[in-house]
N, C-alpha and C positions, 0 to 999 in steps of 0.2 A: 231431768234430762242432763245435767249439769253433771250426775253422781255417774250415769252412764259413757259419758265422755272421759272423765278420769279414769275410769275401769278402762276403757278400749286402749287409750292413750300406754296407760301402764303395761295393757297386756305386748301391746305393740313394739314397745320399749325393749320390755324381755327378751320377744320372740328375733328381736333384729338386733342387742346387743349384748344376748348369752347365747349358749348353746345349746337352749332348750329346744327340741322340734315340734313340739306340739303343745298347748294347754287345756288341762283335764278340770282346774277347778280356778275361779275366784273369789278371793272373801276381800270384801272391802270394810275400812276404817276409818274413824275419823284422822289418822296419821299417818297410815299408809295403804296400800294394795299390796296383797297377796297372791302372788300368782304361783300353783300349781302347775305342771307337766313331767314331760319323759323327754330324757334324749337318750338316745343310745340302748333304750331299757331301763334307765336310772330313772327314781324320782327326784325330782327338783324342785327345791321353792326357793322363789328369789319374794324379796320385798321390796318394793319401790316407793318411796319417801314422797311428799311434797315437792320437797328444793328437787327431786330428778333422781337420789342418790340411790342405785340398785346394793342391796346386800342378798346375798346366798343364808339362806335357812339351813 
């Protein structure tokens, strides 16, 4: 339950503090979340850390 609340959290994160409009995929890590989507037509993946810290793929 624990593993699914990081997941939501991260996805949440993305979808409200990139430009991403939609997400298509996630892979979770023991270090980070992966989140997969589109904005605009573009693919995007952003990674979302532990400490909070989003980086662009």
């Amino acid at each position: 339950m624990a593993e699914n609340k990081r997941v939501k959290r991260a996805r949440d994160r993305v979808l409200n503090e990139t430009c991403m409009e939609y997400v298509t995929d996630v892979v979770s890590t023991p270090d980070f979340v992966e989140v997969h989507g589109r904005a605009g037509g573009d693919d995007l993946c952003f990674r979302v850390y532990e400490n909070g810290e989003i980086y662009e793929r």
